[in-house]
N, C-alpha and C positions, 0 to 999 in steps of 0.2 A: 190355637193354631192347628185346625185339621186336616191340612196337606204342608209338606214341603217339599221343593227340588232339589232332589239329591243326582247327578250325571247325568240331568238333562229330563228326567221324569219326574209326574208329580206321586211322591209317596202319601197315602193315608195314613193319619196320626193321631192316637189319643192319648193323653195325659191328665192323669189323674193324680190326686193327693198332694203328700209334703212330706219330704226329709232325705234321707239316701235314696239317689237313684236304683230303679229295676228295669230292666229290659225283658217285655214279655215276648216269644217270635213264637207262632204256632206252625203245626205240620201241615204237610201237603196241603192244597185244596182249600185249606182254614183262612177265615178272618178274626178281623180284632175282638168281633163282637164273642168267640167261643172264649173267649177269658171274663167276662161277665162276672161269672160266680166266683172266681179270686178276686177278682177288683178291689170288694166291698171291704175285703179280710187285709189286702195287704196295703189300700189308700190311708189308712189311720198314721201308718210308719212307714210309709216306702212313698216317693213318687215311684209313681208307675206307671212308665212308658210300653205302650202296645203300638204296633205299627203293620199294613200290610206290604208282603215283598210285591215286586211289578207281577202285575196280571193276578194279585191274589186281594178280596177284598174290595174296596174302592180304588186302590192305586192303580198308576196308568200302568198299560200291559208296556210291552218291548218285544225285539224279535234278539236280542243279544241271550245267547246258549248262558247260562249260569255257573260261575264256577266259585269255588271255597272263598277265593283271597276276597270275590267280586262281595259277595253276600258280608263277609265279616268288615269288609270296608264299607259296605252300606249302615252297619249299625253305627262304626263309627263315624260315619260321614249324617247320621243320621242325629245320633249326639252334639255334633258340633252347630249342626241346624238351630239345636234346640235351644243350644248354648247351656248346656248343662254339665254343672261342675264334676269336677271331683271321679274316682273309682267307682264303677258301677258293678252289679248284681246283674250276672244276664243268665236268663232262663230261655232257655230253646226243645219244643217240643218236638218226637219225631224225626222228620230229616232236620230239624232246626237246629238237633241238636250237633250234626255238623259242623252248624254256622256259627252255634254260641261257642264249641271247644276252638273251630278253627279263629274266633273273634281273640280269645283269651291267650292263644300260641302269638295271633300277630299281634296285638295290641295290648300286651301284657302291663305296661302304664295304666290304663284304662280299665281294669280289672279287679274289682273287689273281690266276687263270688263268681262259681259258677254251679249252674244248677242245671241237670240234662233230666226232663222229664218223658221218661218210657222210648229213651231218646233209639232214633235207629243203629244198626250194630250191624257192621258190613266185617267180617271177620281177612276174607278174598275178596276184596271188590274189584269190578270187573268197567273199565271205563265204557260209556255207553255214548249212544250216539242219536244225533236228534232225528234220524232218519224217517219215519213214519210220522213224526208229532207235528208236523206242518201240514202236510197234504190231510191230515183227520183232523184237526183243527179247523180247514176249510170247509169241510164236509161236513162237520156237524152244523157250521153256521150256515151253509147252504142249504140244508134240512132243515132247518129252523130247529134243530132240538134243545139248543139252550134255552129259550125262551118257551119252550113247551113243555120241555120234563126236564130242567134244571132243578129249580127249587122240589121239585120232588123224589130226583134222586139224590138232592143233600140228604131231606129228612128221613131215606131209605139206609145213607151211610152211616151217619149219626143219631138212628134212632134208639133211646127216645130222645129227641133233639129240644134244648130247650131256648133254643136262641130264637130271637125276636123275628115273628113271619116276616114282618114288611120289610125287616131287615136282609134274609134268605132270599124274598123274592126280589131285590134288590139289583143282590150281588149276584144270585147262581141265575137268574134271568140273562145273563149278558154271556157271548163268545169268549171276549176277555178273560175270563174266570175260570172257563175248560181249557182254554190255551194254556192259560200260565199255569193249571194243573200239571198239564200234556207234557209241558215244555222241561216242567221240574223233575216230572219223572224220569223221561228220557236222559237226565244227568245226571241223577242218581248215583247210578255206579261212577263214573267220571267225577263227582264229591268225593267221594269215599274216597278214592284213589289216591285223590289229593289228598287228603286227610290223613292216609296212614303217611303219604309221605311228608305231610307237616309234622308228625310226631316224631317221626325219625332227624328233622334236623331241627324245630324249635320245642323247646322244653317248656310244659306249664312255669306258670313262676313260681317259684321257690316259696311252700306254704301255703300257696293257693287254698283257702276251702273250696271242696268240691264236693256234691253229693249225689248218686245216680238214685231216682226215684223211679223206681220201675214198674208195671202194671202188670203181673206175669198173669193173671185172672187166670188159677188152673197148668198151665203151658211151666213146666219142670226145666223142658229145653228153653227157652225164653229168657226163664230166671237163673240159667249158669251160665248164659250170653252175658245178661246183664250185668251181673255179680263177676265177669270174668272180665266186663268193659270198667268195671269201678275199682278191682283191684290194679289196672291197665293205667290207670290215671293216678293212683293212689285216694280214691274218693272213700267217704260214705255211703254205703251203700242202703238201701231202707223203699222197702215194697208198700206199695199201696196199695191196701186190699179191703175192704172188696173195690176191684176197680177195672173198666176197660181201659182202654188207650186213649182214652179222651180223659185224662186224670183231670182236667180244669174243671171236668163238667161232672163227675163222678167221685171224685173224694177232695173239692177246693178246700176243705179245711183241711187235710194234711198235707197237699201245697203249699198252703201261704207259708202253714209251721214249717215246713222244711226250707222256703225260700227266706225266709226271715230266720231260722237257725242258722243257716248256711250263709247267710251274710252279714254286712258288717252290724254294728248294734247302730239303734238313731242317736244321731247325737244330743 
């Protein structure tokens, strides 16, 4: 099943493997295919669901502003598509990691694990506003530069990048794809916002495993954000090193271990 409609858009979808659900959501900008190199580690024992959000990937773009409740109801709205059982493992990279804690605060049924990889860390967030991300969105497709220097300012952000050309040239060839960049950013602060004030009235659930895997590569201030975001949650905390911020494509073997430590055992 490689797309389905979740509020009217068609979402990108891969699933792989058998046995306890996973939820893989990468950061900004990313597709399904940047989890590649986990896949192979966590298919033996996990179904593993990767999915892209609108405008990100192959799924269809939208002009609706993003917000916490919006995203963490897509996974579960994205779940029930699948019709998949049971308490899930959701792993969210990045800003995803957002969307994975805000998922687990609203949908705490629905919640085995939760795992924030190098996840973002808004200590003051500041709500932000779409205001420029529209008019330069237009601009760059009127310039033609997606289609010109897309795929090769993917492989300038994620160099050395080892996700599939035809796959890059695919996705970062298309408007779509810088939009829903543009668009994610611009909310940013306006997530976070939300998010500290989901913490203040819904509580993880009670025992929750939670693990913050972080990428401090070097960055001291980085790593007592992180370590100050996992003692915040009451998590595990455990650094990946050597590693950038791309932990799926830089250390997937202590991914998988920690997304499979961190959740339930297969049955």
């Amino acid at each position: 099943m490689p797309f389905v409609r979740i509020a009217g858009l068609a979402h990108h979808v891969a699933v792989d493997g058998d046995g306890p659900v996973c939820v893989l959501s990468a950061g900004l900008g990313l597709g399904w295919f940047d989890w590649d190199p986990v896949v192979p580690l966590l298919a033996p024992h996990r179904t593993v669901v990767r999915f892209d959000r609108p405008g990100h990937g192959l799924s269809q773009g939208t002009t609706t502003p993003p917000t916490l409740a919006d995203e963490a109801g897509r996974i579960a709205a994205l779940l029930a598509a699948l019709r998949l059982p049971g308490p899930v493992t959701v792993v969210g990279h990045s800003i995803a990691g957002f969307h994975a804690e805000g998922f687990a605060r609203l949908h705490p049924d629905r919640t085995a694990a939760l795992v924030l990889v190098d996840s973002s860390v808004e200590e003051h967030p500041r709500p932000g506003r779409l205001g420029w991300t529209v008019p330069a969105g237009t601009a760059l497709t009127a310039l033609g530069l997606p289609a010109a220097l897309g795929p090769t300012l993917r492989r300038l952000a994620a160099h050395p990048d080892p996700a599939p050309p035809a796959e890059v040239r695919r996705v970062y060839r298309t408007s779509r794809v810088w939009r829903g960049a543009l668009r994610e950013n611009a909310r940013y602060g306006t997530v976070a916002a939300e998010l500290h004030a989901l913490r203040r009235a819904l509580p993880l659930p009670p025992g929750l495993p939670v693990t913050v895997l972080a990428a401090p590569d070097g960055s001291a201030r980085w790593e007592r954000r992180q370590r100050a975001l996992a003692r915040r949650l009451g998590a595990r905390y455990e650094a990946a090193e050597p590693s950038g911020h791309l932990v799926m494509r830089d250390a997937p073997g202590t991914l998988a271990r920690v997304v499979l430590e961190t959740g339930q055992e297969p049955a």
